[in-house]
N, C-alpha and C positions, 0 to 999 in steps of 0.2 A: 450617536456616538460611534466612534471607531477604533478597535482594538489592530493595533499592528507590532509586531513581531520579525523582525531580520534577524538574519543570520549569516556571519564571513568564515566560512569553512577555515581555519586556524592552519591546514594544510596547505590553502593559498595564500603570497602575497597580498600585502596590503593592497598595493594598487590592483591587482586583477580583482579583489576586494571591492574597492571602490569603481573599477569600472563596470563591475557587472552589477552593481545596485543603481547605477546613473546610466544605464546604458538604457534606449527605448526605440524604437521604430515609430514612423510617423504614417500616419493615416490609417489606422487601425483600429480607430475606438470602437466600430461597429463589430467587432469579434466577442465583445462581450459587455454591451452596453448596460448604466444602471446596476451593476454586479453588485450584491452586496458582502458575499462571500470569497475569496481568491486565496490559492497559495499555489505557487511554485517554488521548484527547483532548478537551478542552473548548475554551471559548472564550480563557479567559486563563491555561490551563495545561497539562501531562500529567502522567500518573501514570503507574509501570511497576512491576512487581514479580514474581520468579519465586523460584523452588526455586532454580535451576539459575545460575550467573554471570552476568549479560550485561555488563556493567561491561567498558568502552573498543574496544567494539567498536561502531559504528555502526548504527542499522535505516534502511535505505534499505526498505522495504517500503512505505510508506506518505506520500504527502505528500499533505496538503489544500490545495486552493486557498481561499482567501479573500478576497473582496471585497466593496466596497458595491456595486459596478457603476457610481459616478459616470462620467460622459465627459467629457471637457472637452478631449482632445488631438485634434490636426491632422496635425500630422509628428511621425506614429508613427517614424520612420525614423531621424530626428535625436534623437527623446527617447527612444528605444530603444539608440542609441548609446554615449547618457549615461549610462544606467542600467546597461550593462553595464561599462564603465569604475570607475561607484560600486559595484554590488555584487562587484566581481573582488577592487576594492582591499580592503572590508570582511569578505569570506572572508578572502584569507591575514591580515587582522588579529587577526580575532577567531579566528584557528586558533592564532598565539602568544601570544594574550592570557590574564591566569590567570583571568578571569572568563570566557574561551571567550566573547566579548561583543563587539565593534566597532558605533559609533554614527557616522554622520558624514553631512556633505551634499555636493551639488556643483550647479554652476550649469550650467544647460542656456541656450545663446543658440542663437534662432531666426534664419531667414534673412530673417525683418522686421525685426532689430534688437529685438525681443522677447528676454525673456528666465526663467525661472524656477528657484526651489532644488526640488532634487531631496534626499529625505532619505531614508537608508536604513540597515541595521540587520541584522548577522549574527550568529547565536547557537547555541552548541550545549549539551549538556548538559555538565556537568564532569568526567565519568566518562570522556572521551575524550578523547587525548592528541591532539596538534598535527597527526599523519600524518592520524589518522582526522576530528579535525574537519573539515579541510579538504578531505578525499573530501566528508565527507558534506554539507559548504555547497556546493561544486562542483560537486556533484548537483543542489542542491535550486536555484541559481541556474538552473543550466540550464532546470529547470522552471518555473521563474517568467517568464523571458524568454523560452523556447518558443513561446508561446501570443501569438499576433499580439493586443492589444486594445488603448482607448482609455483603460482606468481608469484615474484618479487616485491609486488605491490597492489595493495586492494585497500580497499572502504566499501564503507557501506553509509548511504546517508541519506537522513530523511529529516522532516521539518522540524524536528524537536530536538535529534541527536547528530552527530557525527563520530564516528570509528574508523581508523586507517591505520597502515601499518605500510612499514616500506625497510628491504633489506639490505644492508653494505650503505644507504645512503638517507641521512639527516631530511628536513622535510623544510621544504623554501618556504620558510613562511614568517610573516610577521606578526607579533600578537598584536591588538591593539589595545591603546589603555585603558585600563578600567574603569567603570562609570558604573552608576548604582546600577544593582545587582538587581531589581525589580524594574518591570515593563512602567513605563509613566502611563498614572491615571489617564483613564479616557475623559478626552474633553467635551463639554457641550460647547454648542458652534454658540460665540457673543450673537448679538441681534446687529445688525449694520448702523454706522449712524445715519443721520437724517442730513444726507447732504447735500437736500433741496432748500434746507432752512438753515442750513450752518452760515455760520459768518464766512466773510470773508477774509484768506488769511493774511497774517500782515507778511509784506515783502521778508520779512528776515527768519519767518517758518518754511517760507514756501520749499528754498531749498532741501529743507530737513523733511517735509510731506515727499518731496520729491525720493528720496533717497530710501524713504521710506515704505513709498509706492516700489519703487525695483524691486526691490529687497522680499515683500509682498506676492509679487508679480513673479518671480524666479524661485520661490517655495512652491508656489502652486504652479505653475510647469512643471515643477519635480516631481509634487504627487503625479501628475496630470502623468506624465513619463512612467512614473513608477508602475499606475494601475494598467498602461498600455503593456509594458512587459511583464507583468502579471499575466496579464489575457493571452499575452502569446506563449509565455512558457509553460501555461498549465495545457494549453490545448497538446502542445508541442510534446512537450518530455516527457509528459502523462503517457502517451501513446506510443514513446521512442521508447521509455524505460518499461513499456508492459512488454512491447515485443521482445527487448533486451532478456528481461524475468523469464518468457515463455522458451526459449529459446537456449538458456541456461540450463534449463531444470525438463527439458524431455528428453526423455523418459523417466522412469523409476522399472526397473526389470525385476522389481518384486514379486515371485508366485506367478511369472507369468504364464511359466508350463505349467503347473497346476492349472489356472484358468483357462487354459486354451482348448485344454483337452475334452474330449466332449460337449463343450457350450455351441450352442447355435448362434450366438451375439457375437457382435467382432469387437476385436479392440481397437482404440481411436489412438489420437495421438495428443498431448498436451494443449500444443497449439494448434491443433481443430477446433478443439472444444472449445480452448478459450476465443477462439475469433468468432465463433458461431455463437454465443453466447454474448458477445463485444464485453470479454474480460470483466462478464458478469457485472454488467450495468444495472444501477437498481433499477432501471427502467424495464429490463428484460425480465426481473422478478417475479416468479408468481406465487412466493407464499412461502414457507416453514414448516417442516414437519420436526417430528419428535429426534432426526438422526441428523438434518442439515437443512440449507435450503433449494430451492427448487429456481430455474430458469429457464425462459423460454429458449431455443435458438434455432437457426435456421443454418444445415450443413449444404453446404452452395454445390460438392459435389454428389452428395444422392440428390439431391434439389427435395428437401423432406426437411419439414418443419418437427420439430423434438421438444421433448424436456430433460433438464440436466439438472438433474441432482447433488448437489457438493454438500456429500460427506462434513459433519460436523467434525471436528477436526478437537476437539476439547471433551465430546463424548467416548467414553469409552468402551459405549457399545459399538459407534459408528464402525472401527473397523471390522468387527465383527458382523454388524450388517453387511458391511459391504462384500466380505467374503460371500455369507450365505446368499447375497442375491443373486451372484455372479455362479456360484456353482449350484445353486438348488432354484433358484425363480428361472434361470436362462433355460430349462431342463420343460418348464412349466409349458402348456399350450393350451389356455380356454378362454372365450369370449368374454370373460367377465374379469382376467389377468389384465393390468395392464402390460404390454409386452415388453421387457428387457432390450431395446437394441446395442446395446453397449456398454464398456466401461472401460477406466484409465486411471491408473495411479500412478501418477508423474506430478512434475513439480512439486510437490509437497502436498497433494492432493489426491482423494480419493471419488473418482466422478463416476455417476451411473448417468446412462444414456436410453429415456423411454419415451415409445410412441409420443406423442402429442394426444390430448385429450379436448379438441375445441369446443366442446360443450360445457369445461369445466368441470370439476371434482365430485364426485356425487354427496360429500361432504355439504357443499354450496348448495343442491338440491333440496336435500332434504330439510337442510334449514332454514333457505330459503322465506322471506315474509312477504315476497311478492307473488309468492307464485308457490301456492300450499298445496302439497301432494296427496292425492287422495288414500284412505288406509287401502284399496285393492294395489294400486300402483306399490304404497311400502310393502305391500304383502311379497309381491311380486321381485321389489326388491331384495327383502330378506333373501327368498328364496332362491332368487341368483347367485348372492354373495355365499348360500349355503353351500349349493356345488362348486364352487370354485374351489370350495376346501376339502372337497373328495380325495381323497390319495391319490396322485398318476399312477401309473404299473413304473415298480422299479425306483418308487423314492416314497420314503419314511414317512418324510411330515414335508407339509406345503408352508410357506410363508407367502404372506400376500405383501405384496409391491404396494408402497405407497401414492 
């Protein structure tokens, strides 16, 4: 069975609509052969397609920002106002609408008596019902208005939603007709006939087999096309849009003097971390702890393999760990610490940067069912872990590094 899901950004014409869902490169199958999962993004559409359901459930995972970078604004403050008035209203619209679609403007006056239309534009795919569309525009609003700037024009858009907004000018685009509001059931594949044993057909079908066979033959080039640009725009804009993200959102110059002062750790930069880490691929993963999770990576300019820590972002110790390690662990110096090399709070993230441990957690050790530790070895253990928690001269209490 095969679930698939498109989507025509409501900001682009129809036809760039249609060209970018029929469009495909040839000789390429080998880039992602047997795939059973794919989704991309392009400029005037996405594709998505699995084994497995996904159908009215939302992917928040993923939002692209979009713009030209025009400026033309003054009082961001007041036309920022505006804007979230008009995209609030056009979420919960387009979350009961059966096109999942809301179009509309609103007029921004300045405090010179100036004035301009604001036009903007909510959209989800139609596989998600009214709960979920409006999580997932809600979301994506937030991301759009987040991000302090001047532009005239911006979105933000990902597999499930689209949000955009454009100033002084209407948005070229074509809706297209409505068609039921749920994804069509997934089919199972018929069984082929037997057309070693079939008759043969009489002259006045043949032409109608024939028309029939085209007909056939030209749907399935279109999948055949479709999953080849699949494979190329995940590889592609996956990677285009992470460095876009990285690149956006570094720094954050929060508490930097504070942290600077005194720590022996340096600070990194957004896009260190994330390239050293390959923008935290679960393959680089090494695990979860109680505050965030943990990945391996490798910084190409010390030539030193690391672990990086990212900050749970929904706990609300995390920032508070993350402060204390950064001025109380970077202070730390004992053999049984793991050592602090770093930390960054950029992009929307709070990241620690420590030694490599290639042995593994002592965690894994102790539990270990292959390889059972003897009680002098835990003995020995304990009482390592016991000095580490000695007071240094000149600091209160110790926390120990995960």
């Amino acid at each position: 069975m095969l679930y698939l899901v498109s989507l025509c950004y409501a900001d682009r014409n129809w036809t760039e609509c249609q060209g970018c869902l029929q469009a495909a490169t040839t000789g390429v199958e080998l880039l992602c052969p047997y795939s059973r999962q794919m989704k991309a993004r392009e400029d005037a559409c996405v594709l998505r397609y699995s084994n497995e359901s996904f159908f009215s459930v939302a992917d928040l995972t993923s939002a692209f920002h979009v713009s030209d970078n025009e400026t033309s604004i003054t009082d961001f403050a007041g036309v920022n106002a505006t804007l979230w008035s008009l995209m609030s209203r056009l979420a919960a619209e387009a979350a009961v609408s059966k096109l999942r679609l809301a179009k509309g403007s609103q007029v921004y006056k300045g405090s010179q008596g100036t004035s301009q239309v604001i036009y903007g534009l909510a959209q989800c795919t139609r596989d998600l019902n009214a709960s979920e569309c409006s999580r997932c525009l809600t979301f994506f609003v937030e991301e759009l208005l987040s991000i302090p700037s001047d532009w005239i024009n911006d979105a933000v858009r990902g597999y499930s939603c689209n949000v955009a907004y454009k100033i002084g000018e209407d948005f070229d685009s074509s809706i297209p007709p409505a068609i039921a509001s749920a994804p069509m059931a997934p089919l199972a594949l018929a069984q082929p006939p037997d057309l070693f044993h079939a008759k043969d057909p009489s002259p006045r079908t043949r032409p109608m087999l024939g028309i029939v066979g085209g007909v056939t033959a030209g749907s399935i080039a279109f999948v055949i096309c479709t999953g080849i640009l699949v494979c190329i725009l995940v590889r592609h804009r996956k990677i285009k849009a992470r460095e876009l993200e990285v690149g956006m959102f570094d720094d954050d110059p929060l508490q930097d003097n504070m942290f600077e002062k005194g720590t022996g750790p340096r600070r990194f930069r957004y896009s260190e971390l994330t390239t050293a880490a390959r923008f935290f691929s679960d393959d680089e993963k090494l695990g979860e702890g109680g505050f965030g999770s943990v990945y391996k990576g490798y910084l190409k300019d010390l030539d030193l393999r690391v672990a990086i820590k990212r900050v749970s972002k929904s706990s609300q110790q995390g920032r508070k760990e993350y402060i204390s390690e950064v001025k109380i662990i970077s202070r730390l110096k004992h053999r049984n610490l793991v050592q602090l090399i770093g930390w960054c709070h950029g992009g929307g993230e709070l990241l620690l940067v420590y030694e490599l441990m290639p042995n593994g957690s002592l965690n894994s050790h102790i539990h270990s069912q292959n390889n059972v530790l003897s009680w002098q070895l835990r003995h020995d253990i304990v009482l390592g872990v016991g000095s580490a928690s000695i007071p240094a001269p000149g600091v209160g209490a110790v926390c120990f590094a995960p």
